[in-house]
N, C-alpha and C positions, 0 to 999 in steps of 0.2 A: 203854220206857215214855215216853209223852208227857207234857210238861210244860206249862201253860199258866198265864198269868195273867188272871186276872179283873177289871176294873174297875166298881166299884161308885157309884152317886151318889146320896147325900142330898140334897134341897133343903132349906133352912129359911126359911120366910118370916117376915116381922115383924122379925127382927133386925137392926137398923143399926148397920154398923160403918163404918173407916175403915180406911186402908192404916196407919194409925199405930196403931189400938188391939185391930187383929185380933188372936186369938193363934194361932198356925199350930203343928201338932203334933200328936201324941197327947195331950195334953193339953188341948187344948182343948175348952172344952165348948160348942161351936157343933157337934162331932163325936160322932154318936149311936155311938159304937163299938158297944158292947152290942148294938144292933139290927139290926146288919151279919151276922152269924151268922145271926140267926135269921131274916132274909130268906134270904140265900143258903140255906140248908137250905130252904124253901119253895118258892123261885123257881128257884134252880140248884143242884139237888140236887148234880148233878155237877161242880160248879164250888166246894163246902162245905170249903174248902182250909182250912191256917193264913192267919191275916192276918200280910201281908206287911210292910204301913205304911200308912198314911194320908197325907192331907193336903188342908189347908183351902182356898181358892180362892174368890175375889171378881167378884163381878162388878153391873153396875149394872142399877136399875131404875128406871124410870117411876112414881110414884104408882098410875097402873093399869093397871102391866105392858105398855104398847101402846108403839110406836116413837115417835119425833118425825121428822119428814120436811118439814120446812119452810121458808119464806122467815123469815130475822128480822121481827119486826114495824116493827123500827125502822129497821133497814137493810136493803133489799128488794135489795139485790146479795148479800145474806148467806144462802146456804144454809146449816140448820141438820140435820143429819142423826146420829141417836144410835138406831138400830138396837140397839140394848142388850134389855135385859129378859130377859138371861139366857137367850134363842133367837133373838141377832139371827145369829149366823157363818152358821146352813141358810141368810141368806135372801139371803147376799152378791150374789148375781148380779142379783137381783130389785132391790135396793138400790140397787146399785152405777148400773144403768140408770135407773132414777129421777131420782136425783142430777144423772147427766150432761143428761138429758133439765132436770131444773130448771135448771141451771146454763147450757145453750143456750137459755131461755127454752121451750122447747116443752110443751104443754101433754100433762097424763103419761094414758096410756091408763088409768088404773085411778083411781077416787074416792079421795082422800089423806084425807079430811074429818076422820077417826080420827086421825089423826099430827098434825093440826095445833098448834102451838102453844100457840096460845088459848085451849083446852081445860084447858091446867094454870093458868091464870092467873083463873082463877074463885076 
Protein backbone atom coordinates (compact mmCIF):
# COMPACT_ATOMS: atom_id res chain seq x y z
CA UNK A 1 0.00 0.00 0.00
CA UNK A 2 1.01 3.49 -0.95
CA UNK A 3 1.35 6.22 1.42
CA UNK A 4 1.22 9.67 0.72
CA UNK A 5 0.88 13.15 2.13
CA UNK A 6 -1.22 15.93 1.24
CA UNK A 7 -0.57 19.45 1.78
CA UNK A 8 -3.43 21.81 2.27
CA UNK A 9 -3.48 25.87 2.24
CA UNK A 10 -5.83 28.24 3.66
CA UNK A 11 -5.44 31.84 2.92
CA UNK A 12 -6.93 34.48 5.37
CA UNK A 13 -7.10 37.92 4.47
CA UNK A 14 -7.75 40.98 6.73
CA UNK A 15 -5.79 39.59 9.59
CA UNK A 16 -2.71 41.55 10.67
CA UNK A 17 -0.27 39.95 12.58
CA UNK A 18 3.49 40.20 13.49
CA UNK A 19 6.37 37.62 13.92
CA UNK A 20 5.88 38.60 17.72
CA UNK A 21 1.97 38.18 18.22
CA UNK A 22 1.19 35.23 15.69
CA UNK A 23 0.23 32.11 17.47
CA UNK A 24 1.54 29.02 15.51
CA UNK A 25 -0.09 25.65 16.20
CA UNK A 26 -3.19 23.75 16.32
CA UNK A 27 -4.30 26.05 18.29
CA UNK A 28 -4.50 28.78 16.62
CA UNK A 29 -7.35 30.47 15.51
CA UNK A 30 -6.00 32.00 12.39
CA UNK A 31 -6.30 27.90 11.50
CA UNK A 32 -9.63 26.96 10.05
CA UNK A 33 -9.04 23.18 11.09
CA UNK A 34 -12.59 22.14 10.97
CA UNK A 35 -12.81 23.13 7.29
CA UNK A 36 -9.72 21.09 6.17
CA UNK A 37 -11.83 17.75 6.22
CA UNK A 38 -14.62 18.88 4.66
CA UNK A 39 -12.67 20.33 1.66
CA UNK A 40 -10.52 17.52 1.26
CA UNK A 41 -13.55 14.97 1.15
CA UNK A 42 -14.96 17.47 -1.72
CA UNK A 43 -11.79 18.37 -3.49
CA UNK A 44 -9.55 15.16 -2.80
CA UNK A 45 -11.69 12.61 -2.02
CA UNK A 46 -8.75 10.30 -2.27
CA UNK A 47 -6.37 12.20 -0.47
CA UNK A 48 -9.50 12.40 3.04
CA UNK A 49 -6.68 10.93 5.33
CA UNK A 50 -6.32 11.65 9.27
CA UNK A 51 -4.84 15.06 9.83
CA UNK A 52 -1.37 14.71 10.42
CA UNK A 53 -0.43 18.56 11.89
CA UNK A 54 -0.88 21.85 10.88
CA UNK A 55 1.00 24.95 10.88
CA UNK A 56 0.75 28.73 10.51
CA UNK A 57 3.04 30.58 8.08
CA UNK A 58 3.45 34.37 7.26
CA UNK A 59 4.04 36.22 4.81
CA UNK A 60 3.72 39.87 3.50
CA UNK A 61 1.55 42.12 1.68
CA UNK A 62 0.95 45.20 -0.26
CA UNK A 63 -2.20 47.32 0.82
CA UNK A 64 -3.36 46.08 -2.85
CA UNK A 65 -1.76 42.93 -2.99
CA UNK A 66 0.53 44.16 -6.11
CA UNK A 67 4.66 44.04 -5.96
CA UNK A 68 6.69 47.27 -5.46
CA UNK A 69 9.58 47.27 -8.11
CA UNK A 70 10.99 50.69 -7.75
CA UNK A 71 13.56 53.42 -7.68
CA UNK A 72 13.32 55.20 -3.86
CA UNK A 73 11.83 58.49 -4.29
CA UNK A 74 14.29 60.02 -2.32
CA UNK A 75 17.39 58.13 -3.21
CA UNK A 76 17.24 57.27 -6.86
CA UNK A 77 20.60 54.88 -6.62
CA UNK A 78 18.11 52.95 -4.21
CA UNK A 79 16.26 49.96 -5.86
CA UNK A 80 13.20 49.16 -3.87
CA UNK A 81 12.04 45.67 -4.71
CA UNK A 82 9.42 43.62 -2.38
CA UNK A 83 7.91 40.92 -4.69
CA UNK A 84 5.75 39.91 -1.61
CA UNK A 85 2.02 39.57 -1.55
CA UNK A 86 2.12 36.05 -0.89
CA UNK A 87 2.81 34.93 -4.97
CA UNK A 88 5.98 36.88 -5.28
CA UNK A 89 8.61 33.16 -5.08
CA UNK A 90 6.49 31.86 -9.08
CA UNK A 91 7.77 35.29 -10.28
CA UNK A 92 11.65 34.96 -9.15
CA UNK A 93 13.14 34.94 -12.54
CA UNK A 94 10.86 37.60 -13.89
CA UNK A 95 11.90 39.77 -10.75
CA UNK A 96 15.11 38.97 -10.39
CA UNK A 97 15.67 40.35 -14.23
CA UNK A 98 14.00 43.52 -13.58
CA UNK A 99 15.92 44.42 -10.68
CA UNK A 100 19.36 43.82 -12.54
CA UNK A 101 18.01 45.50 -15.54
CA UNK A 102 17.04 48.71 -12.89
CA UNK A 103 20.07 48.46 -11.17
CA UNK A 104 22.30 48.82 -14.80
CA UNK A 105 20.15 51.75 -15.25
CA UNK A 106 18.37 50.00 -18.39
CA UNK A 107 15.14 50.78 -19.31
CA UNK A 108 12.83 47.36 -18.26
CA UNK A 109 10.78 45.80 -21.38
CA UNK A 110 7.61 45.62 -19.55
CA UNK A 111 5.32 48.90 -18.03
CA UNK A 112 6.41 48.75 -14.13
CA UNK A 113 3.69 51.75 -13.60
CA UNK A 114 1.63 49.18 -11.12
CA UNK A 115 4.65 48.48 -8.75
CA UNK A 116 5.57 51.82 -8.37
CA UNK A 117 5.96 53.33 -5.20
CA UNK A 118 3.82 56.40 -5.29
CA UNK A 119 0.96 54.57 -5.68
CA UNK A 120 0.92 53.68 -1.74
CA UNK A 121 1.80 57.08 -0.68
CA UNK A 122 -1.68 58.66 -1.68
Amino acid sequence: MIQFMTKAVCIAFGVLLSGSTIVRGDSAPEVPIADGPIQARIYLPDANGELLSTAVCMYTNTPDEHFILDHHPKYPQVVVASPCSGHGFKFSPVVGELIAGMIQGKAPRFNLELFKIARLCD
